[in-house]
C-alpha positions in Angstrom: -12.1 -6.8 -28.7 -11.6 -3.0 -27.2 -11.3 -4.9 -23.5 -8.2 -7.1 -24.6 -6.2 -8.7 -27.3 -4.3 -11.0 -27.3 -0.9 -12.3 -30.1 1.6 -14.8 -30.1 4.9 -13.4 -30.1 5.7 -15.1 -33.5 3.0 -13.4 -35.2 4.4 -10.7 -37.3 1.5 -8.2 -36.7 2.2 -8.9 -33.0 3.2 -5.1 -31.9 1.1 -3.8 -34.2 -1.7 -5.2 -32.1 0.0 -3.7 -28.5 0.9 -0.3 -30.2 -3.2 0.0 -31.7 -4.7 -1.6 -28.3 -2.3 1.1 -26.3 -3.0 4.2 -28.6 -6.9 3.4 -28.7 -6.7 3.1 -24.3 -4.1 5.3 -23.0 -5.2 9.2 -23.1 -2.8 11.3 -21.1 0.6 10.9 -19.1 1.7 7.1 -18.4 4.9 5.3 -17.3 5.7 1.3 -18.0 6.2 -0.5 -14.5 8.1 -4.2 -15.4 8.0 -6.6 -12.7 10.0 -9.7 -12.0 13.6 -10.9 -11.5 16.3 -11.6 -13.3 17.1 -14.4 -11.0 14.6 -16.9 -12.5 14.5 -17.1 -16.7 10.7 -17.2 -16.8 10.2 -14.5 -14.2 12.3 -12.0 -16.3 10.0 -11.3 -18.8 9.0 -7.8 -17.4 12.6 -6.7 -16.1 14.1 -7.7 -19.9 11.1 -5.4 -21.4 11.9 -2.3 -18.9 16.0 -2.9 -19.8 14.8 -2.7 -23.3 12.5 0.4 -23.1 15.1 2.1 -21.3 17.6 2.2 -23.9 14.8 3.9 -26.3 14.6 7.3 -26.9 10.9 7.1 -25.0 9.6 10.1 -22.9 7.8 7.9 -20.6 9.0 7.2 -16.9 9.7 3.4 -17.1 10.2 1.0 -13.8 11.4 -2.4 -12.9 15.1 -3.4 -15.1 17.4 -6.1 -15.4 19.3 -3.6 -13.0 16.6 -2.9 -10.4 13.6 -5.2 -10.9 10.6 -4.8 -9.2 9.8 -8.2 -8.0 7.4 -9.6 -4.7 9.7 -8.1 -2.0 10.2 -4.3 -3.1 6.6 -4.2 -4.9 4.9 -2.7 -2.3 7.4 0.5 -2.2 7.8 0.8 -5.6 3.8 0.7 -5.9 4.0 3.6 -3.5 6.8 5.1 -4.6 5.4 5.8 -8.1 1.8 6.6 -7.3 3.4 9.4 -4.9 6.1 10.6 -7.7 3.5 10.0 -10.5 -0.3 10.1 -9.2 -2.0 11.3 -12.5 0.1 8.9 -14.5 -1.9 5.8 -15.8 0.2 2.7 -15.4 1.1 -0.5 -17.8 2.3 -2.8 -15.9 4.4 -5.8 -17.7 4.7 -9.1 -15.7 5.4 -12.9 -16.9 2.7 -15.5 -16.5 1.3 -19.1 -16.3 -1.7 -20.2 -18.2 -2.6 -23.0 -20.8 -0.5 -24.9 -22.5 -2.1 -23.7 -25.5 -1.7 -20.3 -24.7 2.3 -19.9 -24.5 3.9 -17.4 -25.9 0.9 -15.2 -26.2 1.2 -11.6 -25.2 -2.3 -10.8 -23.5 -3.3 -6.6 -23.2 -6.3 -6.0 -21.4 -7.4 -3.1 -19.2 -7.1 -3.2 -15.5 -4.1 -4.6 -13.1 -1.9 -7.4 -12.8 -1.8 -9.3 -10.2 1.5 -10.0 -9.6 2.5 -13.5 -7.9 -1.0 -15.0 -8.2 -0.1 -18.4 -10.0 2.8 -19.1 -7.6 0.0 -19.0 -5.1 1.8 -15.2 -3.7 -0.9 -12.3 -2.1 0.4 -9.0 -3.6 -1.4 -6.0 -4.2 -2.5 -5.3 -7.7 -1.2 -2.7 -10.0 -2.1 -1.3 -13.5 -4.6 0.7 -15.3 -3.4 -1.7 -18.3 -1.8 -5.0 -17.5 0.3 -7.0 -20.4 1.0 -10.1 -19.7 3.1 -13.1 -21.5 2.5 -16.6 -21.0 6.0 -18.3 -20.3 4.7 -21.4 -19.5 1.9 -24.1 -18.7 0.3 -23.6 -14.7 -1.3 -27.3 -15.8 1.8 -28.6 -14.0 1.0 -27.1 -11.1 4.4 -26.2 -9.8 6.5 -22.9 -9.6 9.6 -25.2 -9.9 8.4 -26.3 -13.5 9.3 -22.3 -14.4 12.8 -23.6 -14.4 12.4 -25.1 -18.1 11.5 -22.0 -19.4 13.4 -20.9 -22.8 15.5 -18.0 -22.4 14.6 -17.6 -26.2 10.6 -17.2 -25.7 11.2 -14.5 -23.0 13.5 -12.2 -25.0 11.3 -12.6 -27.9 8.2 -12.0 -26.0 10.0 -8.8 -24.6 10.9 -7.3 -27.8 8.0 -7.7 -29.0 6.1 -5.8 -25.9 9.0 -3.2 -26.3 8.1 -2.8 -29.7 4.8 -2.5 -29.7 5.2 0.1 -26.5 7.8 2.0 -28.8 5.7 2.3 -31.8 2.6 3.3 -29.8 4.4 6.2 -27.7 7.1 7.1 -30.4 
């Protein structure tokens, strides 16, 4: 279970499992990069998390807000960007995603990058040394335009429960 684990937001030990999966991974300086957009509810996962973190009294750099997202057209310079400003920092990179029906509203921490834009069929170079990821919705439909009955509810719980379990395991 040391290469990911995986909670539904609704679980109550939910950060609890980020925070322990974060402290027993991450040795040494990191920073939080969020990607997404605020212009599409079940792409804002990442930005909401990164608004979130921001207001916290964290002494980590964090990246990508409701304010300045990272999304697929200013990755690439922000990837730069932050491995120029930052290159011994290990990054956890936050991002919304498709997968199973059975599987949303599961938070999913593993080692290694995102890939950002894969299920909407998008070629963008991967980032992370640890990736989180929360399902928003089914990719059984097939199509990106589904993403538009996505519960703002799910995503701000998802992200408070990422921010939590980020805060408790760099507090």
């Amino acid at each position: 279970m040391d290469n990911n684990s995986r909670a539904f937001y609704f679980q109550r030990d939910s950060h609890i499992i980020l925070a322990d999966y974060l402290n027993r991974n991450i040795k040494g300086n990191c920073l939080v990069f969020c990607i997404g957009t605020d212009r599409y509810i079940g792409d804002c996962l990442g930005p909401l998390t990164g608004t979130f973190l921001s207001k916290m009294d964290l002494n980590i750099p964090i990246f990508g807000t409701l304010d300045n997202p990272i999304h697929a057209m200013n990755l690439v310079k922000h990837i730069y960007e932050v491995k120029k400003i930052y290159p011994k920092h290990k990054i956890i990179a936050v991002d919304a995603c498709l997968g199973n029906d059975d599987n949303i509203g599961s938070i999913q921490i593993k080692k290694g990058p995102i890939h950002p834009g894969k299920g909407v069929g998008k070629r963008l170079p991967p980032v992370g040394d640890i990736s989180i990821v929360g399902i928003v919705d089914s990719s059984e439909a097939g199509e990106f335009l589904h993403m538009h009955n996505i519960r703002l509810s799910l995503v701000m719980k998802m992200a408070e429960v990422i921010t939590r379990g980020i805060y408790i395991a760099f507090k």
